[in-house]
C-alpha positions in Angstrom: 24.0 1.5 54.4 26.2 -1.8 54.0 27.1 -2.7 50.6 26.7 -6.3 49.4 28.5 -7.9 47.1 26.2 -11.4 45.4 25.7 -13.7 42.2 22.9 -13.8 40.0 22.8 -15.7 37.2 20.5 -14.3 34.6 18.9 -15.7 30.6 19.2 -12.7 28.4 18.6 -13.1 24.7 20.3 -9.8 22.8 20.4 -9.0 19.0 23.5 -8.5 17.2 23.9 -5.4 14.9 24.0 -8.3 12.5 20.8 -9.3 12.9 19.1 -6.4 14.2 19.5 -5.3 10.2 18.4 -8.4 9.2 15.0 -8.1 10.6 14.8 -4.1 9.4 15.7 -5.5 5.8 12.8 -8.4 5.4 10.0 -6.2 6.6 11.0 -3.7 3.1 9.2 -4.0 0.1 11.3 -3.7 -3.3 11.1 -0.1 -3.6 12.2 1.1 0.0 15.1 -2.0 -0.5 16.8 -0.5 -3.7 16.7 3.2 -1.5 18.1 1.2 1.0 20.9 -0.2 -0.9 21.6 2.8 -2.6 21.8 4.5 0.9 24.7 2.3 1.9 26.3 3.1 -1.4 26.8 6.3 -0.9 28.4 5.8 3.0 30.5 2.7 2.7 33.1 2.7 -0.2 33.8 -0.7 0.4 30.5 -2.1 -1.1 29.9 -1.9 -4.5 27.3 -2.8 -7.3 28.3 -4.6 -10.7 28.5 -7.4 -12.8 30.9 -10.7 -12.8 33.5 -10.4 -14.9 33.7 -14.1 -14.6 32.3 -16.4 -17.4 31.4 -19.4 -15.8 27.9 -18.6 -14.3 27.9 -21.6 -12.3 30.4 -20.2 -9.8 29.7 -17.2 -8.4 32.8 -16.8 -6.0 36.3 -16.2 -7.8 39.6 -17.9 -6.7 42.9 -16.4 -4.7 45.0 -14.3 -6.9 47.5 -13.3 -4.4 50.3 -15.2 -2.5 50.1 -16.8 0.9 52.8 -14.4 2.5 51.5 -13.0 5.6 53.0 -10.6 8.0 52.8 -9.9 11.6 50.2 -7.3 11.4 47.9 -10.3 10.5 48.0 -11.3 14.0 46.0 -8.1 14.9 43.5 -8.4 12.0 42.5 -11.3 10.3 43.4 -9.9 6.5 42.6 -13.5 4.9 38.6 -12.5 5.9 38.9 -9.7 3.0 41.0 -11.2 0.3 39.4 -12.6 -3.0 39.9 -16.6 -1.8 36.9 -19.6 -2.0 35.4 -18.4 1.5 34.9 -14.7 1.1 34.6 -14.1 -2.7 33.9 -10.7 -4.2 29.8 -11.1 -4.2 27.3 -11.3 -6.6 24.1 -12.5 -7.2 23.1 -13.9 -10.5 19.6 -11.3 -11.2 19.2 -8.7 -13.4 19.3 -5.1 -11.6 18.8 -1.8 -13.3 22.0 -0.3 -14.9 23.2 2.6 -17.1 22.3 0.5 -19.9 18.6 -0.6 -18.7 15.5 1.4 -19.9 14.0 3.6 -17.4 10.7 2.4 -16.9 9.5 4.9 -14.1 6.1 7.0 -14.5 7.1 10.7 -15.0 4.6 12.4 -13.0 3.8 15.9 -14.7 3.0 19.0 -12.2 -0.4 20.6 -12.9 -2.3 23.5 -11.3 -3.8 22.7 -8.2 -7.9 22.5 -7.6 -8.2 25.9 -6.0 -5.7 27.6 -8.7 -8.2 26.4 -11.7 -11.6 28.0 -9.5 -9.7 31.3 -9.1 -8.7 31.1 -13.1 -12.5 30.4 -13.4 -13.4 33.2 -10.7 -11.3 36.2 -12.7 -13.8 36.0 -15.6 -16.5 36.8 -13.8 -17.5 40.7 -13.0 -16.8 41.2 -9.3 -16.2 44.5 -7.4 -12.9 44.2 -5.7 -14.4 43.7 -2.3 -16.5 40.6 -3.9 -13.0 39.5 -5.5 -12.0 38.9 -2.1 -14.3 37.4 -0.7 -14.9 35.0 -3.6 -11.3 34.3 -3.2 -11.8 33.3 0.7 -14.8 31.3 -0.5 -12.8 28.9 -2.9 -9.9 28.2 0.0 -12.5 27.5 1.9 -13.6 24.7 0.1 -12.0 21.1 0.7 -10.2 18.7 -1.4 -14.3 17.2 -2.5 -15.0 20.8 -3.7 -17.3 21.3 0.0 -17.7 24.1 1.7 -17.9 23.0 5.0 -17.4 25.7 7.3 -20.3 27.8 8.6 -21.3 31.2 7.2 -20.7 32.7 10.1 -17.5 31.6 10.6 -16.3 32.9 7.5 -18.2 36.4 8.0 -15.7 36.7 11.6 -12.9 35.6 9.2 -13.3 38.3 6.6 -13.8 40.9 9.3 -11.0 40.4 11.4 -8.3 39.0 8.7 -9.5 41.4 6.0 -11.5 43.6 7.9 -14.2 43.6 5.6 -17.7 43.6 6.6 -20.1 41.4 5.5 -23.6 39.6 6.5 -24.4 35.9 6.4 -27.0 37.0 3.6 -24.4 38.7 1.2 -22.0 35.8 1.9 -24.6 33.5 0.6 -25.6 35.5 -2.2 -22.1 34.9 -3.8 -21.6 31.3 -2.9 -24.8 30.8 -4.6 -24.1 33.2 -7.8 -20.5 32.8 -8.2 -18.8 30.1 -6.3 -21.7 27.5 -7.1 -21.5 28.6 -10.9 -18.1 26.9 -11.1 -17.5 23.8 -13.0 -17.3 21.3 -12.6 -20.6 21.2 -11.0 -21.8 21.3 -7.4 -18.4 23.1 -6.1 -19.4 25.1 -3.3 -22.3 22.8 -1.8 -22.6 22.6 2.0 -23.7 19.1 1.6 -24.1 15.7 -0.5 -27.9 16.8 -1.3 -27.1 20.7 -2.5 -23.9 19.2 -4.2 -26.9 16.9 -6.4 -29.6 20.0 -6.8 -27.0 22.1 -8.0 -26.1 19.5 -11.3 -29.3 18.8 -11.7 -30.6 22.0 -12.1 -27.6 22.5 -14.9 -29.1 19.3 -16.9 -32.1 20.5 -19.4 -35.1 20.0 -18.1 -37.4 17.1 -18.6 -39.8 15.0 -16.7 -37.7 12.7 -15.3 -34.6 15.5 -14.0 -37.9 17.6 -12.1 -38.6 14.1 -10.8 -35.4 13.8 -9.3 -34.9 17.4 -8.0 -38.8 17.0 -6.4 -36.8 13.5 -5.1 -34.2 15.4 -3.5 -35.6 18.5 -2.5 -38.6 17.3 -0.6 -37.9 13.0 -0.2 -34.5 13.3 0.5 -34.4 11.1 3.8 -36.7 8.3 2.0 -34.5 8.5 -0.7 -31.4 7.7 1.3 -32.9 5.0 3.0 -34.4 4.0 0.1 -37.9 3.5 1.4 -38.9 3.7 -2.4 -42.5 3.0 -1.8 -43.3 6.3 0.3 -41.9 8.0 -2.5 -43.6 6.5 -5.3 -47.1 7.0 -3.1 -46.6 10.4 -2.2 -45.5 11.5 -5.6 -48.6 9.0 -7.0 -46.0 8.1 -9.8 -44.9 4.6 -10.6 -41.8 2.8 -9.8 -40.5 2.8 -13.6 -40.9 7.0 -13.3 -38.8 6.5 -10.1 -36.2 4.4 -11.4 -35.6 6.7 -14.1 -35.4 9.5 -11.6 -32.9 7.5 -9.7 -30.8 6.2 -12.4 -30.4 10.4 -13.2 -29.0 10.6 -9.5 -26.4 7.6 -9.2 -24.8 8.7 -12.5 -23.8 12.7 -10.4 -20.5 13.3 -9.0 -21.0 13.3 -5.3 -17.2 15.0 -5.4 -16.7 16.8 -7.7 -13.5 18.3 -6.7 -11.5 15.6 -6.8 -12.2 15.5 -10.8 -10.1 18.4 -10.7 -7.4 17.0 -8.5 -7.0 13.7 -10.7 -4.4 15.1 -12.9 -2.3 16.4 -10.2 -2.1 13.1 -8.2 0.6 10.7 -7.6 0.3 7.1 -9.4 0.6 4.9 -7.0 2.4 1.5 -8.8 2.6 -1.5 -7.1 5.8 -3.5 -7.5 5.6 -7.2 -7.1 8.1 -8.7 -5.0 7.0 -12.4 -5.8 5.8 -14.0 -9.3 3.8 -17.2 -9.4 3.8 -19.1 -12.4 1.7 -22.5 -13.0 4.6 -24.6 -15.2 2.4 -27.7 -16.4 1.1 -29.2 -13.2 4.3 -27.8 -11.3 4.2 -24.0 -9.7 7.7 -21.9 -9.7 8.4 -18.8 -7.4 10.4 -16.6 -8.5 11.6 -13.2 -6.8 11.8 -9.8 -8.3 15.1 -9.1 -9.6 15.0 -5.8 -7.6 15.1 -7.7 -4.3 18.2 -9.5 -5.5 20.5 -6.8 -6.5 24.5 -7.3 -7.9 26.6 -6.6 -5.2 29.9 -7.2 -4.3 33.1 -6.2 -2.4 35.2 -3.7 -3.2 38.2 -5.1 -4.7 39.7 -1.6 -4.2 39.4 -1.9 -0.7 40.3 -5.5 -0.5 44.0 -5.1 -1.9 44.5 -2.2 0.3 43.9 -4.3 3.4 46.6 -6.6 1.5 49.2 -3.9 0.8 48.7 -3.1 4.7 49.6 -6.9 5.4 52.9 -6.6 4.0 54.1 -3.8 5.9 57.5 -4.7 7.6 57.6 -3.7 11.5 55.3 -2.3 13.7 52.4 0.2 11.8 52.6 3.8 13.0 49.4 5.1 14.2 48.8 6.7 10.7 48.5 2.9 8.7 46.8 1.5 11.9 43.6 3.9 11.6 43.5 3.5 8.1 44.1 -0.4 8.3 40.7 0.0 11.3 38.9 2.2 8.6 39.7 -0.2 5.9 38.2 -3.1 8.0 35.4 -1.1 9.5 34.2 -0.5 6.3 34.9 -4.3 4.8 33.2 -5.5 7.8 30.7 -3.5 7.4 30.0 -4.2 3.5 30.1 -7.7 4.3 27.5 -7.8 6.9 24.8 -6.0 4.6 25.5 -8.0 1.4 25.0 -11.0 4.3 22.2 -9.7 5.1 20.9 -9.4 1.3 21.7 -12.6 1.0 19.8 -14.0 4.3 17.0 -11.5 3.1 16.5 -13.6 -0.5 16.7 -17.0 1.2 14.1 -16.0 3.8 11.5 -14.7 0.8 12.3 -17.1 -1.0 11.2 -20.0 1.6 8.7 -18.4 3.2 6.9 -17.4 -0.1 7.2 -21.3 -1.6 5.7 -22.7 1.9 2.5 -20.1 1.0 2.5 -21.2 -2.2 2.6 -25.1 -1.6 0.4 -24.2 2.0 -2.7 -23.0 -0.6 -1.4 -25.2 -3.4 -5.3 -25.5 -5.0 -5.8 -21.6 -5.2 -2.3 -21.0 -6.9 -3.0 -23.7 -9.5 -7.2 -22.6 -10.0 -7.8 -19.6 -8.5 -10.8 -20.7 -6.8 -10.9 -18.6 -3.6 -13.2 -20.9 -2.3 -10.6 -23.6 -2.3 -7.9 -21.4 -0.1 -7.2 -22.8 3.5 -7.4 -21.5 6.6 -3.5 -20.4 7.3 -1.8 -18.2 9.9 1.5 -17.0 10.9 2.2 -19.9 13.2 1.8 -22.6 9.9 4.5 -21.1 7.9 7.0 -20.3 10.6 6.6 -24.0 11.9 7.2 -25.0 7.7 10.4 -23.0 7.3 11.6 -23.5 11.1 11.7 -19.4 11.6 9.8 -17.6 14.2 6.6 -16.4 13.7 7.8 -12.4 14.1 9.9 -12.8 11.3 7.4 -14.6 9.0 4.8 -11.3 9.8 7.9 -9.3 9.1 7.9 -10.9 5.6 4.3 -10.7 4.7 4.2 -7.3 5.7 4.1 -5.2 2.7 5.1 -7.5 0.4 2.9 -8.4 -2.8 2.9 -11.3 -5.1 2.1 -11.5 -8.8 0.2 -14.6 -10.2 -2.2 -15.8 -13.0 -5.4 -14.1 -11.2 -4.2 -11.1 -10.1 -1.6 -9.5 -7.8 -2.2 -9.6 -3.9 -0.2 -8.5 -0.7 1.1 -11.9 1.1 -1.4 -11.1 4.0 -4.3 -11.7 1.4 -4.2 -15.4 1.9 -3.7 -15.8 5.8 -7.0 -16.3 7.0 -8.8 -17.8 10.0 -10.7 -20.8 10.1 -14.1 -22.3 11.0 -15.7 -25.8 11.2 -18.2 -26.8 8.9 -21.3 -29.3 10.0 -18.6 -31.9 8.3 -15.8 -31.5 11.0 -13.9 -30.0 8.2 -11.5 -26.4 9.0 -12.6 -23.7 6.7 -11.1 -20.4 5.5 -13.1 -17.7 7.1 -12.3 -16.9 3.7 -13.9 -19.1 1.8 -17.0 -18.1 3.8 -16.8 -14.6 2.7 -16.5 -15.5 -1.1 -19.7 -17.9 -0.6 -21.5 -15.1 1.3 -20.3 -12.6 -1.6 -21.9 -15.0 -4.3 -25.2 -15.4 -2.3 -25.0 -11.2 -2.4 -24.5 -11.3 -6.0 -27.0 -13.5 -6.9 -30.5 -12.4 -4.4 -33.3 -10.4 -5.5 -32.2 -7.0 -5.8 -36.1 -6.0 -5.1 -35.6 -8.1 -2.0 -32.8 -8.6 -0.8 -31.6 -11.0 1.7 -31.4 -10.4 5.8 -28.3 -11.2 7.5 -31.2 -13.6 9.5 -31.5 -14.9 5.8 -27.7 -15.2 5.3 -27.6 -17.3 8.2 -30.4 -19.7 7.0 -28.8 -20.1 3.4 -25.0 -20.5 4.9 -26.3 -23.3 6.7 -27.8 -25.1 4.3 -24.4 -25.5 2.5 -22.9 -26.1 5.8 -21.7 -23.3 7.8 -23.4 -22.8 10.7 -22.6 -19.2 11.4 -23.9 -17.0 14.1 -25.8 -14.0 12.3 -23.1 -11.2 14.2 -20.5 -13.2 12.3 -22.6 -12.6 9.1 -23.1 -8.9 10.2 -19.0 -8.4 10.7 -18.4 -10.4 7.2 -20.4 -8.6 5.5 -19.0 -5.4 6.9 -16.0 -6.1 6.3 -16.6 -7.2 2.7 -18.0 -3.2 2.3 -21.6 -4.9 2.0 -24.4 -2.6 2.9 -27.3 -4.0 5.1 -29.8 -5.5 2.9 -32.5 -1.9 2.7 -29.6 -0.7 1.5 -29.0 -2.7 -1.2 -32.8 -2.3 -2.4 -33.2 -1.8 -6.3 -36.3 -1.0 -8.2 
């Protein structure tokens, strides 16, 4: 086979380290940034957090203290690039990070037992033969985090006989769910299902006529009851509708899981940090970014006059000052690039979030939602000039605070629709006005999607009634049956 030797000529479009850690930087919220920051901390020397010792806040950079003598190792390296001079000043950013000094304002999150620990405290009071201890014991870490048992009996009878090798029928197993594991509080731990998990707290209430109402409900109605076909019920139990409501109104106020009551203490708190504020100024709206996201860093001035003192070496280094002049500069280098890319990470949030905020300037300043506007990606990357993958990579994860409320960025992109006017409309604005029709129907009979479609119209949106159907999904609206009240 004959080689060949040819041209090509070829468009390739490759990301520097530079920039490659650009784009993993904007997609961080505040939280995973300050990890990050504190991750390069702790590898490069060079880069260092603190405060300006420098009075005058209006100049951040700090001017050359040292002389202009150079020497011929700067033709090698470039030691001007890491000496304290107007270009490349030790950095800072005028915020206000956390220091020693600052209060720590974190949640403490105290351990706790876990669900299944408190059952089996519960289970040790009761008066079980040692086999029954076990297998009560098998019962509760059974159950799931809901306090459900939803494995079948039989499965847990081949369980305990080959892992324990205790034999036991389906019957027994039963009898102790029922006696011991049921018996637990909170109540309904141990049910099989939503409708035992009810029975089992209402037959714990005292009884009156409106609880046997409720048990008769779900013991021999059940399927009417869930799809709340109200009047079969009310007919077959030849009781009235206020009887049933009062029966009802027993149900909606159970725990349909009740062992995640048990498992509140022992969870996380989940806080959301805002990386934006919003603030209406008089008739003028100011963004401001968290103080976390623009942290005080700077570089080392350590590091700095060592590169200097390697300058002013006469003659040619030995191999000793050359790698430590190469790790010197490897880790300036690399200190500057990441509080570059801090930098270029503020001025991106900061753009991208003021062309949001002047993009829906009538939401910010009334928090109407109706008055938000239809936006996507592409209208805020054509604002700021950037590309739409780096605008996404901004809005993802990222929340705002303002006057209504705090919301993650991608709560106000939205698609749009025309209206009979010719006018583009928030998709939405058409879910808030579909909300408020929700809100506001006859509970006793409520609106079709066919209906929805008929009253959206006459404000002006002519909307298929699938589109209805997925808005309404998506809004976590049931279909109207569903949404039946007596």
């Amino acid at each position: 086979m004959a080689l060949k030797q040819s041209l090509q000529q070829k468009m390739l479009q490759k990301l520097s380290p530079q920039q490659i850690q650009l784009m993993k930087m904007l997609q961080l919220p505040t939280i995973a940034l300050e990890a990050r920051i504190k991750e390069e901390m702790e590898v490069n020397p060079a880069l260092e957090e603190g405060k300006d010792d420098q009075k005058d806040a209006d100049d951040d950079y700090q001017e050359d203290d040292y002389g202009e003598e150079i020497s011929d190792a700067e033709k090698e390296f470039d030691f001007s690039d890491y000496m304290d001079d107007d270009e490349t000043p030790d950095y800072k950013y005028q915020a206000n990070n956390y220091s020693s000094d600052d209060e720590d304002k974190s949640i403490p999150i105290g351990t706790a037992s876990t669900f299944h620990d408190r059952l089996l405290s519960q289970l040790n009071l009761s008066r079980l033969t040692e086999q029954e201890a076990i297998i009560c014991e098998h019962l509760v870490g059974s159950l799931d985090d809901s306090g459900y048992l939803r494995r079948e009996l039989s499965s847990i009878v081949d369980d305990m006989a080959f892992t324990q090798n205790i034999m036991v029928s389906e019957e027994e197993l039963e009898a102790l769910l029922v006696k011991h594991i049921q018996d637990l509080d909170p109540a309904g731990i141990g049910a099989r299902d939503l409708q035992e998990c009810l029975l089992i707290q209402l037959k714990r209430k005292a009884h009156s006529v409106t609880i046997r109402t409720a048990i008769e409900v779900l013991e021999n109605h059940y399927t009417e009851f869930i799809k709340k076909h109200y009047d079969k019920i009310t007919h077959r139990l030849e009781i009235s509708d206020d009887d049933l409501k009062e029966a009802i109104d027993e149900i909606t106020q159970l725990n349909p899981k009740p062992g995640n009551s048990l498992n509140e203490s022992s969870r996380p708190v989940e806080q959301v940090i805002p990386d934006f504020t919003v603030t209406n100024e008089g008739d003028k709206l100011q963004v401001s970014l968290n103080g976390r996201n623009a942290p005080e860093l700077r570089m080392s001035k350590k590091y700095s006059e060592m590169l200097e003192d390697f300058a002013r070496i006469k003659g040619k280094p030995n191999k000793a000052q050359r790698d430590a002049m190469m790790f010197v500069k490897q880790k300036l280098d690399s200190a500057r690039w990441f509080v570059d890319a801090i930098k270029q990470r503020q001025n991106t949030l900061i753009m991208t979030m003021e062309a949001i905020v002047n993009y829906q300037q009538a939401y910010f300043e009334t928090g109407d939602e109706t008055k938000m506007r239809p936006m996507i990606l592409k209208d805020i990357a054509e604002i700021v000039g950037m590309d739409i993958s780096t605008i996404s990579r901004v809005s993802n994860s990222k929340y705002v605070q303002t006057s209504y409320g705090t919301f993650p960025l991608k709560y106000f992109f939205s698609e749009s629709l025309t209206n009979d006017e010719g006018e583009e409309v928030s998709t939405r604005e058409v879910k808030k006005i579909l909300q408020d029709l929700i809100a506001s129907e006859d509970k006793k009979k409520p609106w079709t999607d066919e209906h929805m479609v008929k009253e959206l119209k006459d404000k002006g949106y002519n909307i298929a009634r699938r589109t209805v159907a997925k808005y309404r999904e998506q809004l976590d609206i049931p279909v109207a049956r569903l949404r039946k009240e007596l």
